[in-house]
C-alpha positions in Angstrom: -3.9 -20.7 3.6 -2.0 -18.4 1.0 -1.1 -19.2 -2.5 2.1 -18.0 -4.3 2.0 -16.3 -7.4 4.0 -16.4 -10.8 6.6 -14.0 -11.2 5.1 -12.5 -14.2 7.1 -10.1 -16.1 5.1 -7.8 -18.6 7.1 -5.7 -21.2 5.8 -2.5 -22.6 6.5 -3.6 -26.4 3.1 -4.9 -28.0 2.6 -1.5 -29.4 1.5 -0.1 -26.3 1.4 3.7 -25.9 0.9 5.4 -22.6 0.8 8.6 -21.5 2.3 8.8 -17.8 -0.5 10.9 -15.3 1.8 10.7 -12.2 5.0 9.3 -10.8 6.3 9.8 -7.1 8.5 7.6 -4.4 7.4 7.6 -1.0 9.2 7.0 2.1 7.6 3.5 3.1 5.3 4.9 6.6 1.2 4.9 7.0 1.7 8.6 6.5 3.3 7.8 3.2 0.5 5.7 2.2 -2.1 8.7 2.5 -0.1 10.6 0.5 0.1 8.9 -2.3 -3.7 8.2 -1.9 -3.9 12.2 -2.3 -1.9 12.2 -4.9 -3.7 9.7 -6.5 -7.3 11.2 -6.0 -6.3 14.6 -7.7 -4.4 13.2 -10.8 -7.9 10.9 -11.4 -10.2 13.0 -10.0 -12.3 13.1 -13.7 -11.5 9.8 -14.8 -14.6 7.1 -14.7 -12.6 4.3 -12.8 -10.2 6.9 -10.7 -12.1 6.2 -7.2 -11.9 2.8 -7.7 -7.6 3.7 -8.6 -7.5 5.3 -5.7 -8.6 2.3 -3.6 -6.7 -0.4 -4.8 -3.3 2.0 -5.0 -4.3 2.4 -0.9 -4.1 -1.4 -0.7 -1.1 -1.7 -2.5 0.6 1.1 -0.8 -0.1 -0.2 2.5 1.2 -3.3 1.4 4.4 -2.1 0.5 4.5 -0.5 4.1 3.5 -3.4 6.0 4.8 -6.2 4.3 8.0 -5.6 1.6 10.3 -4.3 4.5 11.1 -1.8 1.8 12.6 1.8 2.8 10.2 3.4 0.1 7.6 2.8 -2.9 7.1 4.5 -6.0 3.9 4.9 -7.3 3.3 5.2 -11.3 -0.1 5.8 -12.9 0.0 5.9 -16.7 -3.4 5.7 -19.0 -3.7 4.8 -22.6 -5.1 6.2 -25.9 -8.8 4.0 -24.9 -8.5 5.9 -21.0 -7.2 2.7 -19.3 -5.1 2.8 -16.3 -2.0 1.3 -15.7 -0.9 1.2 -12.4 2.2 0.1 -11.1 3.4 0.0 -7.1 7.3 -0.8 -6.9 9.5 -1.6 -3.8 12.0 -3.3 -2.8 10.4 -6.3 -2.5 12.8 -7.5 0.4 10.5 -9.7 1.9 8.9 -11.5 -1.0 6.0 -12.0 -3.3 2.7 -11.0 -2.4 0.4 -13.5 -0.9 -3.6 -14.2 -1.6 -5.2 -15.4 1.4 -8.2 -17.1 1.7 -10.1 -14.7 4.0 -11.9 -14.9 7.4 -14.4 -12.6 7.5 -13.0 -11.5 11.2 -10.0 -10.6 9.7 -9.3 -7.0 9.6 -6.7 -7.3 6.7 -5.7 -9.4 3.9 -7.7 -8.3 1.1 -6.0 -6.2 -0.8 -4.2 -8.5 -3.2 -8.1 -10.3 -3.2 -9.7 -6.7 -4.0 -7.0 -5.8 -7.0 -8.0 -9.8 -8.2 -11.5 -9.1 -8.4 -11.8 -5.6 -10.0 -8.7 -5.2 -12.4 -9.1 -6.3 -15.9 -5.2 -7.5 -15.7 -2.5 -7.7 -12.8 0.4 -9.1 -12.1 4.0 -8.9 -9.9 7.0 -8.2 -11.5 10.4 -9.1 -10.2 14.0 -7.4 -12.0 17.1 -8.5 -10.0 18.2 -5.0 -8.7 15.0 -3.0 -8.9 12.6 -4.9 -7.0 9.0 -5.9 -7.1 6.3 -4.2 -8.7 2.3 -5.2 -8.3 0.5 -3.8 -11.4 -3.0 -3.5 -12.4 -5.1 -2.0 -15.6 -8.4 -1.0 -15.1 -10.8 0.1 -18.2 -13.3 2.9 -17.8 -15.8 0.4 -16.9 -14.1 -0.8 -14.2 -16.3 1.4 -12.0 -19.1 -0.3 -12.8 -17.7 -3.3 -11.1 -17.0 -1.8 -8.2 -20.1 -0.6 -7.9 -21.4 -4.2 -8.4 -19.3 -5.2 -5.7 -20.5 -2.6 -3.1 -24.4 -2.7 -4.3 -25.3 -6.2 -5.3 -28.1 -6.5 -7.5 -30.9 -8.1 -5.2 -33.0 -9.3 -7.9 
């Protein structure tokens, strides 16, 4: 079963200031996706929560490839004063929102929008008639420590 999601649109105003890292469109192929996975890793390679980046950017990016219908994607990566990351992928969006399934753990996909739930302080989709869909996220510096959780469970 999949659930929908708000279109959530999030405004820079608020007296946010970010510093972009990175900005690049990519043709929308698997090839595409690994590239902006490179890209990704050396732009965040010292940052605390940068693996982590890179892994939900890869699930994003591959669902931009496999699901938007979308000719490309643009990937932005922008960090605060505090280190945060704000991450944005944008297509097209030609094939509609994002779904959250409830997995099966024989599935081989379907958990990336699950993944960037679970370990992203914020994320949302945003939808601008004419310029398509973005899936954000913001991750703090101890967003690694998460992940970690996630991968290592305490056993205690």
């Amino acid at each position: 079963m999949s659930q929908k999601f708000p279109i959530v649109t999030v405004h820079g105003g608020g007296g946010l200031d970010l510093s972009l890292i990175k900005c690049a469109t990519f043709a929308a192929t698997k090839d595409h996706v690994a590239a902006a996975r490179r890209l990704a890793q050396e732009a965040l390679i010292d940052h605390p929560a940068g693996e982590l980046a890179v892994v939900l950017i890869s699930e994003l990016a591959t669902n931009a490839v496999r699901h938007s219908g979308a000719m490309h994607f643009t990937l932005t990566i922008n960090q605060d004063a505090d280190g945060d990351l704000y991450i944005k992928v944008i297509d097209e969006g030609l094939n509609g929102l994002p779904q959250l399934y409830d997995e099966d753990p024989d599935d081989e996909g379907g958990r990336g929008i699950r993944l960037v739930e679970t370990l992203t302080k914020r994320w949302g989709i945003t939808r601008e008639r004419g310029a398509g869909m973005a899936v954000w996220f913001h991750i703090d510096e101890q967003a690694s420590e998460a992940w970690l959780n996630l991968l290592l469970p305490d056993n205690d």
